[in-house]
C-alpha positions as CSV (number, residue, x, y, z in Angstrom):
1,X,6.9,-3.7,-17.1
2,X,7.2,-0.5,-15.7
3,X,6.8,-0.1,-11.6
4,X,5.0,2.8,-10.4
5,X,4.3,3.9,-6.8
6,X,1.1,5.4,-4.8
7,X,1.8,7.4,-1.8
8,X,-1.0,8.0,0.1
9,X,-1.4,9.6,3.4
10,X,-4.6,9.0,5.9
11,X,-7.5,11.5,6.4
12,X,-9.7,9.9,8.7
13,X,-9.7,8.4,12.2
14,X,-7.7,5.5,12.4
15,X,-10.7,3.1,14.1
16,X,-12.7,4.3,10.2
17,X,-8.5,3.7,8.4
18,X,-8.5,0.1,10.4
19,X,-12.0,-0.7,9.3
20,X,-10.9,-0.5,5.7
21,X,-7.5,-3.0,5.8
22,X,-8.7,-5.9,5.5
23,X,-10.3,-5.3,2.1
24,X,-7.1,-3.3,1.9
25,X,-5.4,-6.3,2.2
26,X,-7.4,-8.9,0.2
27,X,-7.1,-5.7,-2.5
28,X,-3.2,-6.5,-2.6
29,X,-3.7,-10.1,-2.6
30,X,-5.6,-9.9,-6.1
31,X,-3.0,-7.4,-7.6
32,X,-0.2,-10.2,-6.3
33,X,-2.3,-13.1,-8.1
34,X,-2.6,-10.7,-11.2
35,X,1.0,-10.6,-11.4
36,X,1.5,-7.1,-10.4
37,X,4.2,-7.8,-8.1
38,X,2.5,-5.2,-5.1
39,X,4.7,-4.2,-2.2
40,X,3.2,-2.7,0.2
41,X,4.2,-0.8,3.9
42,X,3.1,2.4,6.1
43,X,4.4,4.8,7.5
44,X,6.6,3.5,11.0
45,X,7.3,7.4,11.4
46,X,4.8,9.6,10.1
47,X,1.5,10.3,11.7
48,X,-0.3,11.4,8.9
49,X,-2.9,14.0,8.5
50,X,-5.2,12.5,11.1
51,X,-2.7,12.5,14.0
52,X,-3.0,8.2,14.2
53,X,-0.5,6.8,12.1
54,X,-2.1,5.9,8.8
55,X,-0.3,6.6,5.8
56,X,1.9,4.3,3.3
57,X,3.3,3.4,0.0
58,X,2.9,0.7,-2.7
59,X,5.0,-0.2,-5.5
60,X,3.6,-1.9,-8.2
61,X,3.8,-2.9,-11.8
62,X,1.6,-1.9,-14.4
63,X,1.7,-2.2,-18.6
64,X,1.5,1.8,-18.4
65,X,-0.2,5.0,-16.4
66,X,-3.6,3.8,-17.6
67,X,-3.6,1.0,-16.1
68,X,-1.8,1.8,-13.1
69,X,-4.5,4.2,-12.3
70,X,-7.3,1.8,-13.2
71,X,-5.6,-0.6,-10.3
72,X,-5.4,2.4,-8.0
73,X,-8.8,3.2,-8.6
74,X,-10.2,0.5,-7.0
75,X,-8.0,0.1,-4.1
76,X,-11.0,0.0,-1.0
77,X,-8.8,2.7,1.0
78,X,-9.3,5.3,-1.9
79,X,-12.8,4.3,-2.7
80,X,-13.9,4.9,0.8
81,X,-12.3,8.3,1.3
82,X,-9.6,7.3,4.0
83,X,-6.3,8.7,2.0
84,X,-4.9,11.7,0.5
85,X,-2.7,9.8,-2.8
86,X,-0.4,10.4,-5.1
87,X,0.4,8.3,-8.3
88,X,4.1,8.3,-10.2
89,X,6.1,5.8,-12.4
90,X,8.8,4.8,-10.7
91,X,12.3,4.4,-12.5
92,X,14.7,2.1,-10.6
93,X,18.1,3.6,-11.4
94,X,19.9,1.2,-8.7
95,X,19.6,-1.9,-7.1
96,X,16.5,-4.2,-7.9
97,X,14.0,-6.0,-6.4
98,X,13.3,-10.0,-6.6
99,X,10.3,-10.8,-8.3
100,X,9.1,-13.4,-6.0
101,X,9.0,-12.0,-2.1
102,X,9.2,-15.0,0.4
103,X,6.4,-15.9,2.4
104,X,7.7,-13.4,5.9
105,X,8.1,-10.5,3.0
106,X,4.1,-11.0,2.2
107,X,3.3,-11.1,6.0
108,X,1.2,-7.9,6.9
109,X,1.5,-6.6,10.0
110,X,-1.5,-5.7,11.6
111,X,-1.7,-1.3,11.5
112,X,-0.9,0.3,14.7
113,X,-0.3,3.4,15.7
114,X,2.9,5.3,15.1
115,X,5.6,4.0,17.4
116,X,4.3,0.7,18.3
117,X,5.9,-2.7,16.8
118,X,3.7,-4.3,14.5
119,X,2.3,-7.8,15.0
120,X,2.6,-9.8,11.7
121,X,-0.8,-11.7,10.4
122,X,-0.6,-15.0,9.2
């Protein structure tokens, strides 16, 4: 199955962003359950278009670009305005990536602004 990534940059003010991540979150959960193989970070660096922070990128899988943009479609971050995105298919040409994260690659850390370390949820 082909992976394909979603880059995505925020828009809005990060208290309207942080609102949004726990759906965000369960979101991922049901793409993980579906066998999509999500992973999923922001930006440690990058303060995005609204000057707080927000702003990531997911890997996924997806049976082709159809699909992968039905998935994206409902992600609650996109349906509620709160990111600029960007959808590609992604071909690994090195390395590879286990299919089955362990349990402290699934944690997700709670967002903060850029420069601050991120408390993991759990």
């Amino acid at each position: 199955m082909p992976w394909f990534v979603k880059l995505e940059e925020g828009i809005v003010a990060k208290p309207q962003f942080d609102a949004v991540i726990p759906e965000h979150l369960a979101w991922l959960q049901n793409l993980a359950l579906a066998g999509h193989q999500p992973r999923s970070g922001y930006w440690a660096d990058c303060k995005g278009l609204n000057g707080d922070g927000a702003g990531g990128m997911l890997l996924f899988w997806a049976l082709d670009w159809a699909e992968a943009q039905r998935l994206i479609s409902t992600d609650p971050l996109i349906q509620r305005g709160c990111v600029r995105w960007s959808l590609h298919e992604w071909n690994l040409v090195f390395g590879a990536f286990d299919p089955a994260p362990s349990r402290s690659e699934t944690a997700a850390p709670a967002p903060t602004s850029a420069g601050e370390t991120p408390a993991l949820l759990g």
